[in-house]
C-alpha positions as CSV (number, residue, x, y, z in Angstrom):
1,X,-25.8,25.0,2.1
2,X,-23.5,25.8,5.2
3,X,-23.9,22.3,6.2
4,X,-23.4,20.4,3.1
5,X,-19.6,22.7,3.3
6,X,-19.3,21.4,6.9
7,X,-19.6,18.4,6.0
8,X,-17.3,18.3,2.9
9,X,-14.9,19.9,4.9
10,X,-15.0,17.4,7.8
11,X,-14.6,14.5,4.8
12,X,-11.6,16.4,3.3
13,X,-10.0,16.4,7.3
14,X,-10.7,12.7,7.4
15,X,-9.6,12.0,4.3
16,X,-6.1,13.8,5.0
17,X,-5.8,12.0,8.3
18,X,-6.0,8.6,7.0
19,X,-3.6,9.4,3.9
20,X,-0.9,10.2,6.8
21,X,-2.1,7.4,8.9
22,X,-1.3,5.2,5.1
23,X,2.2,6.7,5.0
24,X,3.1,5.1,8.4
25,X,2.0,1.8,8.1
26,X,4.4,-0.8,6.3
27,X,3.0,-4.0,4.6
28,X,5.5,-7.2,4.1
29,X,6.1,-9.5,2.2
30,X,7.9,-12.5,1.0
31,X,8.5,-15.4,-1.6
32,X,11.5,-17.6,-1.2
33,X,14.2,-15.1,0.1
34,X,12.8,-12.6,-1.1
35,X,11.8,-10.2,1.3
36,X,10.0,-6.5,0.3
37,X,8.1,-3.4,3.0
38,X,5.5,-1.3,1.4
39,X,4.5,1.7,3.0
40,X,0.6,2.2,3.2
41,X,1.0,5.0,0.8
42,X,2.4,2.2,-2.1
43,X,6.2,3.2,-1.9
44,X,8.7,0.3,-1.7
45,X,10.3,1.0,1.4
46,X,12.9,-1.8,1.4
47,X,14.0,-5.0,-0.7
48,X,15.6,-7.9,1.0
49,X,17.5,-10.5,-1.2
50,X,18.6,-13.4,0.9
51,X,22.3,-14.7,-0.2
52,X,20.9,-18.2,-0.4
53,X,18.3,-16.6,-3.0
54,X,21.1,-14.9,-4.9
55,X,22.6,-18.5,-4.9
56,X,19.9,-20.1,-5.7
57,X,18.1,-18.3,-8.7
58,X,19.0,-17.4,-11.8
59,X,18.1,-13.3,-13.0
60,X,14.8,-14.5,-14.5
61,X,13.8,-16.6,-11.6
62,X,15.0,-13.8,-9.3
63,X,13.2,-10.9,-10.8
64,X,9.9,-13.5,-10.7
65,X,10.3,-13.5,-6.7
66,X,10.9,-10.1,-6.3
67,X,7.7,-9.1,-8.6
68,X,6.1,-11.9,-6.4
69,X,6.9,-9.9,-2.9
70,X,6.0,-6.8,-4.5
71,X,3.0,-6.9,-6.1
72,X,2.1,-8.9,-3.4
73,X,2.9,-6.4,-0.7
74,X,1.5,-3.6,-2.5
75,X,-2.0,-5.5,-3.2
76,X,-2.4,-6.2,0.5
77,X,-1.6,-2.0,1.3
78,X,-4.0,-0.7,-1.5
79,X,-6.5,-3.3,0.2
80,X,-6.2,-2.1,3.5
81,X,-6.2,2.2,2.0
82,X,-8.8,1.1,-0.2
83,X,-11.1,0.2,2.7
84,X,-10.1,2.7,5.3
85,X,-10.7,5.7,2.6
86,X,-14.3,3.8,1.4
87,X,-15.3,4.3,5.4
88,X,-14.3,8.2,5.1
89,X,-16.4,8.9,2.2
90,X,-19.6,6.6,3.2
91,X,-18.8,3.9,-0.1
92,X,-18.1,7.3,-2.9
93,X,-16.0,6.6,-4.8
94,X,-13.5,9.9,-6.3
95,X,-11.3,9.7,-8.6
96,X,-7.2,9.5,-7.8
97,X,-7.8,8.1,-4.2
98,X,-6.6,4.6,-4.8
């Protein structure tokens, strides 16, 4: 039994280390001006609007770009968080980690 508690409590280490190691990395992205950083933890860090975008675009063709940068941004962190938290827990998957 001691073990199995070593053990969960080594995972629960790991698992903390990597969160913070997610919060430091920044993912980018971009789609014609457009320009967004994610953090590794999925918070929009910063949102770049070029002024030939601004000049370019009208607000629906705009707000298509900057959903385009985003969600692209943010796919690519949760990828990366998704795998580095599967090779903490050995492939389980628990609930709320991403």
């Amino acid at each position: 039994m001691g073990d199995i508690l070593k053990r969960v409590k080594q995972m629960q280490e790991d698992l903390k280390k990597v969160q913070d190691e997610l919060k430091e990395e920044s993912y980018e992205s971009s789609a014609e001006g457009v320009r967004c950083v994610v953090s590794g933890d999925m918070e929009l860090k910063k949102l770049e609007i070029s002024p030939a975008a601004l000049k370019n675009s009208d607000a629906a063709r705009l707000e298509l770009l900057v959903s385009e940068a985003v969600s692209s941004a943010m796919h690519e962190a949760k990828s990366v968080a998704k795998d580095k938290l599967r090779r903490v827990t050995g492939g389980m998957s628990i609930p709320g980690l991403f």
